[in-house]
N, C-alpha and C positions, 0 to 999 in steps of 0.2 A: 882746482883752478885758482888762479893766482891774477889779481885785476891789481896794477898799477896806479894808484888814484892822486890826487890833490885835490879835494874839495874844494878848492879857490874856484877851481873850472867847471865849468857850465856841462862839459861834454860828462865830463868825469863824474858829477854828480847824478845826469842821466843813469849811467853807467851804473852807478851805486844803491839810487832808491829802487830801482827795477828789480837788479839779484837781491834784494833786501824783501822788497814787493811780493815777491812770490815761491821766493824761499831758497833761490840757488847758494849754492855752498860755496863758499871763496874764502880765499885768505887777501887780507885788506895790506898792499905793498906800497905806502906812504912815498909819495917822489916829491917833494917839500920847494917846491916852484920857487919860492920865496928867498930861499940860499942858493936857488941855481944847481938844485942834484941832477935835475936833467940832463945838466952836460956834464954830468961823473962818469968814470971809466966803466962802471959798473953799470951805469944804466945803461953807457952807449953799449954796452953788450948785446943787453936786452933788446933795445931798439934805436936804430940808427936815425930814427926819424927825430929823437929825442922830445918828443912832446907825448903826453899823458887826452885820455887813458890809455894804457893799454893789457892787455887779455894773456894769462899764460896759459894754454891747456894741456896739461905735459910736453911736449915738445911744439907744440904747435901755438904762433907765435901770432898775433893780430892788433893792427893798429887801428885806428879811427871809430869812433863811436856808436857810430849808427850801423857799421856795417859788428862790432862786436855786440850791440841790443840783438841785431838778426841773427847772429850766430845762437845768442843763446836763448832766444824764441825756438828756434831750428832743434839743438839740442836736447833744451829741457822740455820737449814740449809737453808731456806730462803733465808739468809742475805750470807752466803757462795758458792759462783760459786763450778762448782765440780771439777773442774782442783786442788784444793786445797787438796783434798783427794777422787780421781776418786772413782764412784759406778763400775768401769770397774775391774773385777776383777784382771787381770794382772798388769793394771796400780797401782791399790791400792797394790797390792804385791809387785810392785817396791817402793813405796814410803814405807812401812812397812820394806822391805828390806833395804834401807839404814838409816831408823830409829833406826833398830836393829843390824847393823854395827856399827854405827860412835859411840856409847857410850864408846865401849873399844879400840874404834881407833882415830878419829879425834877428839875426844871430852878428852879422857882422855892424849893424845899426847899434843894438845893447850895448856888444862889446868895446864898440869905440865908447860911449857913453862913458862906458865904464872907465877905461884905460883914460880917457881924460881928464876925470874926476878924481881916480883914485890912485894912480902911479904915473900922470904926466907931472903933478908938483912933485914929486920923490924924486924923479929920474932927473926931471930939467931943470930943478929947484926956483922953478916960478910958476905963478898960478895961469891957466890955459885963459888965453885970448878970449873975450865973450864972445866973437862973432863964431869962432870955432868951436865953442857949445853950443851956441844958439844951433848950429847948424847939425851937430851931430845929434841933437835934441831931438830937432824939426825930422832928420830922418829915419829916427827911432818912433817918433809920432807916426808918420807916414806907413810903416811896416805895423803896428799896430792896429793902426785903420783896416790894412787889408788881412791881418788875423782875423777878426770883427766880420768884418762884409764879406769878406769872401770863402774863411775856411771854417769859421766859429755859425757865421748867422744867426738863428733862433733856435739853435742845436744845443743839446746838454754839453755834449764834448765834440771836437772837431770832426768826425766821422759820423755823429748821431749819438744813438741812446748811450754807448758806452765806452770810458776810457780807450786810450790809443795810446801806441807808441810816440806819437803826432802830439798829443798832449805833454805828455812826460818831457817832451825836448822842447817845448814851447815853453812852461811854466820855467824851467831851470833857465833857460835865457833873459827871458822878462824878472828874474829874479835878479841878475847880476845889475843893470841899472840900480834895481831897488835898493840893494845893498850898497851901491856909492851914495844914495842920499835922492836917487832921480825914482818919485813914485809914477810908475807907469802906468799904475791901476787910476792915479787921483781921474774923478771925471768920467769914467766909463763903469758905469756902473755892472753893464754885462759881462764885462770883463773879470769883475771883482765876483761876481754871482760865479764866474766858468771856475776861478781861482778856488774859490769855496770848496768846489766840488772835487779840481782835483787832489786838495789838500786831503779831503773827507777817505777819498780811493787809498789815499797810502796810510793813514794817520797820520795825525797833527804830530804827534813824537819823531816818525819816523823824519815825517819832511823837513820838522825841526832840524834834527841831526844832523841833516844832509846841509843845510843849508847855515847852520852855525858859524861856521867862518867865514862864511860870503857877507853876513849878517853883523861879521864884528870889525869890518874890513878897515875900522877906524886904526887900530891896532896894525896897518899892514908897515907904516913906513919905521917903526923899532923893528919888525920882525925882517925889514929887508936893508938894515944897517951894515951888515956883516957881509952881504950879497956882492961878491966881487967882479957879478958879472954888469954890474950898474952903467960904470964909465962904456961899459961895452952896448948898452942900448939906447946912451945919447946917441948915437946918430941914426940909429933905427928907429926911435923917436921921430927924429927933425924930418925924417925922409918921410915916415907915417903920417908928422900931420904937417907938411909944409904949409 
């Protein structure tokens, strides 16, 4: 198996601590976001969707994240406990359920956070509007509120006594804010208690690892000097955040 990665990314990172987690065998095939390899000849082979991650299994070929974690629940299952995506139908419905939440909520909240803090001055070489953080802030705030009250409550991990796949994709997102300098955790203490826990599930090394470059992200605008596809995301900028 052959997983396509850039640790910059939140999905990709999912993707990485998991087959890392429980032992799947892969070959690690760097697509370096940062130079724009994703639109090389070569990846568009691999995939025409040209975004990361993505899964090789000998010939057989899968795009998007959440549906490549199922695959290799589905496959390895062996190698995978079932707290990871319950055969219990309820439980699997909770985890599905907040799979199929957090994409237009904590996931798309973060990542604007993120993209405003950490590649809107590179791209448009001026610092972002405060009323346009304030706000992507406040919506990031708001998706975290309903992690907390609604899918977290007074629960060890978002499903009950034990990790989830639900977890796993929650923490990697709330990490990308973190790493532009916005702590998500400040102030919610049960939050920072959930965080503990899922760090503790993977090790502290492991999660390290994964999240090293998200973490050094100060570092991004030397590594995307050279990026020629720059001029080409002013205006996909200006349109993202008019």
């Amino acid at each position: 198996m052959e997983l396509y990665l850039d640790l910059f990314s939140q999905p990709c990172r999912s993707v990485f601590l998991f087959a890392k987690a429980v032992g799947i065998p892969f070959e690690f095939k760097r697509v370096d976001l940062c130079t724009g390899q994703q639109h090389s000849e070569e990846f568009g082979e691999i995939s025409m969707i040209r975004k990361v991650p993505v899964m090789k299994d000998g010939s057989f070929i899968l795009t998007e994240s959440t549906a490549i974690l199922k695959y290799m629940v589905q496959k390895y299952s062996t190698l995978v406990a079932d707290h990871w995506f319950p055969a219990d139908l309820q439980q699997r419905a909770r985890v599905n359920e907040y799979l199929s939440w957090q994409h237009m909520n904590l996931r798309a909240h973060g990542s604007k956070v993120f993209l405003l803090r950490s590649l809107f001055p590179v791209i448009m070489g001026s610092e972002v509007p405060k009323e346009k953080m304030d706000a992507a802030v406040e919506d990031l705030k708001q998706s975290l509120d309903l992690l907390e009250e609604k899918f977290l409550q007074n629960k060890p991990f978002i499903i009950g006594d034990k990790i989830s796949l639900a977890d796993l994709v929650a923490i990697v997102e709330i990490m990308q804010p973190v790493g532009a300098g916005v702590d998500a955790f400040e102030g919610r203490p049960k939050l920072l208690t959930w965080r503990a826990r899922v760090t503790k599930e993977f090790g502290e090394k492991l999660f390290d690892e994964a999240h090293k470059t998200i973490m050094n992200v100060s570092s991004l605008p030397q590594m995307m000097q050279n990026n020629t596809e720059l001029e080409m995301l002013k205006p996909k900028f200006q349109k993202l955040f008019k």
